[in-house]
N, C-alpha and C positions, 0 to 999 in steps of 0.2 A: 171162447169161440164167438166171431161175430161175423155171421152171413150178411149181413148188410153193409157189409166193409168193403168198397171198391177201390181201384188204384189204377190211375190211366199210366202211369210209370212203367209198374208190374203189374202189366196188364194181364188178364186171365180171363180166357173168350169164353168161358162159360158165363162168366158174370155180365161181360161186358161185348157189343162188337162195334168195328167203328164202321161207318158210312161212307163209303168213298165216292158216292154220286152227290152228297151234298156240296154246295157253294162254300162253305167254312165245314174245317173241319169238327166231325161231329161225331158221338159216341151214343150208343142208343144202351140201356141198361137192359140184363136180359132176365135179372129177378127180383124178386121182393122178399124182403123191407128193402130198400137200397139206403145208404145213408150220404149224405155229401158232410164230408170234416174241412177243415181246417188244412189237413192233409193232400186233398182231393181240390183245393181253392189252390193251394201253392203249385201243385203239378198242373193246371190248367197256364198258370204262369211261366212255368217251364216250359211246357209244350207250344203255346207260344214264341215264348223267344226263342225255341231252338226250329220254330218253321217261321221264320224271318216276321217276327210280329203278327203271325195269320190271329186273323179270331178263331173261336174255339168253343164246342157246346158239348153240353152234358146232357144227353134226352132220357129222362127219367119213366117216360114211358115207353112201350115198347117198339112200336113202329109210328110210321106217319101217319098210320092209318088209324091209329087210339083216338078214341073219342074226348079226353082229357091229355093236354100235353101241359108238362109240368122239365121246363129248361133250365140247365144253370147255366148264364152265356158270360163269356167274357169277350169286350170290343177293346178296343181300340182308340182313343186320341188322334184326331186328324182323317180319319175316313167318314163320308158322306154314307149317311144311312137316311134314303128320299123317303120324305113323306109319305102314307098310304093309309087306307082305312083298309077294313075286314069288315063285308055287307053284314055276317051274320054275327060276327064275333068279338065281346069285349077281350079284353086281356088287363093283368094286372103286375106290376114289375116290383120289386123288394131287394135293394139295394143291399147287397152282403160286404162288397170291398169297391172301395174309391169313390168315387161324384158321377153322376150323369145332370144332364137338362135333358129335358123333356118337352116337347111344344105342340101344344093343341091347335086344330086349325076349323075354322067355319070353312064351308063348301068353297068360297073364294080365295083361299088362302090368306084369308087375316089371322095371325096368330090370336087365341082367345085364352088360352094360357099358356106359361113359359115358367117353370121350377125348374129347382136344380135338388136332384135326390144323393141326400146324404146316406150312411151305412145305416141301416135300419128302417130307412124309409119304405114307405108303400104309394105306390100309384096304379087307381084303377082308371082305364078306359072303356067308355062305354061301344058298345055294335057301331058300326056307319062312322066313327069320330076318324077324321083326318090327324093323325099325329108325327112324332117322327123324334129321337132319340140321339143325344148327342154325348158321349163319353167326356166329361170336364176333365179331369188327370187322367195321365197318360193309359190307365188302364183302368176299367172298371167289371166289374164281377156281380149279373145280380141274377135272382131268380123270375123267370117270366111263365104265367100260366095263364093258358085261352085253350077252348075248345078246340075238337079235330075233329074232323081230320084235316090233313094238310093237304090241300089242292094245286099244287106247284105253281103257276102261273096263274092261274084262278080264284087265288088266297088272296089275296094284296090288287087293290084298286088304286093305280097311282093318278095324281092329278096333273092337269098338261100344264098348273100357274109355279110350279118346281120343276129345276133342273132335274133330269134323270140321269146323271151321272155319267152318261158317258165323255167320251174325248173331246177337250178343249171345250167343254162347255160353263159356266158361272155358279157351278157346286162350291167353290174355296168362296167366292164374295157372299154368296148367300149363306152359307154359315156363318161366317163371320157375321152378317147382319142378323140373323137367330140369334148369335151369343149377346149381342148389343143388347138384347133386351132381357138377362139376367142382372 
């Protein structure tokens, strides 16, 4: 018997519920231990492709409101995720499946570092850091954890020297220009 055993496949709303006010689809865990497998990595991929390549998250704690959020996110290759800091809050990312880049930015938007995280890797950011996350292969899978609670529009400080992604604006050239310098 293992209580720690989720399945967003066969799914079981006691263990699990999903979130339908979130931006990407997302699953908030409803007990403890919870475990994330090998199993639970392959069905975020399915769930995925079968919502036309959506991203997808695994929220290990239990509401937005938890003062520890501990995520398993999978993105996507080719969508714009804008730069932003968090006044109050570091975060740290640990790459499970695929490549990301990663790029740090001073107050003016000079990039001040730019990696690219393999499977196993760790990246920590500090409080106030301008950063911003780029998926290398088509799909990447990693675990992300920063304080909560989550303040929806009040979480994230974006700057005005990035595109903000809306319509017909230089998201696709400025990425491209981020990747240049991996």
């Amino acid at each position: 018997m293992s209580i720690s055993k989720i399945s967003l496949i066969d799914f079981d709303d006691t263990k699990l519920r999903k979130d339908g006010s979130a931006k990407t689809i997302s699953f908030f865990c409803n007990t403890r231990p919870v475990k994330i497998d090998s199993n639970v990595v392959s069905e975020l991929k399915v769930i995925s492709e079968n919502n036309n390549g959506a991203n997808v998250r695994i929220c290990l704690h239990k509401s937005p409101l938890s003062d520890h959020h501990d995520m398993v996110i999978l993105e996507r290759r080719g969508k714009y995720y804008r730069p932003h800091k968090h006044k109050d809050k570091g975060e740290a990312f640990h790459i499970i499946d695929g490549k990301m880049a990663i790029f740090v930015f001073n107050d003016n938007g000079s990039v001040i570092d730019a990696s690219v995280l393999l499977q196993g890797d760790i990246y920590r950011i500090e409080a106030g850091q301008y950063h911003s996350v780029m998926p290398v292969t088509d799909v990447v899978i990693y675990h992300e954890n920063k304080p909560g609670p989550f303040l929806g529009d009040d979480d994230s400080i974006f700057p005005d020297w990035a595109p903000d992604g809306g319509n017909n604006d230089n998201a696709p050239q400025y990425m491209n220009n981020l990747l240049s310098l991996i």
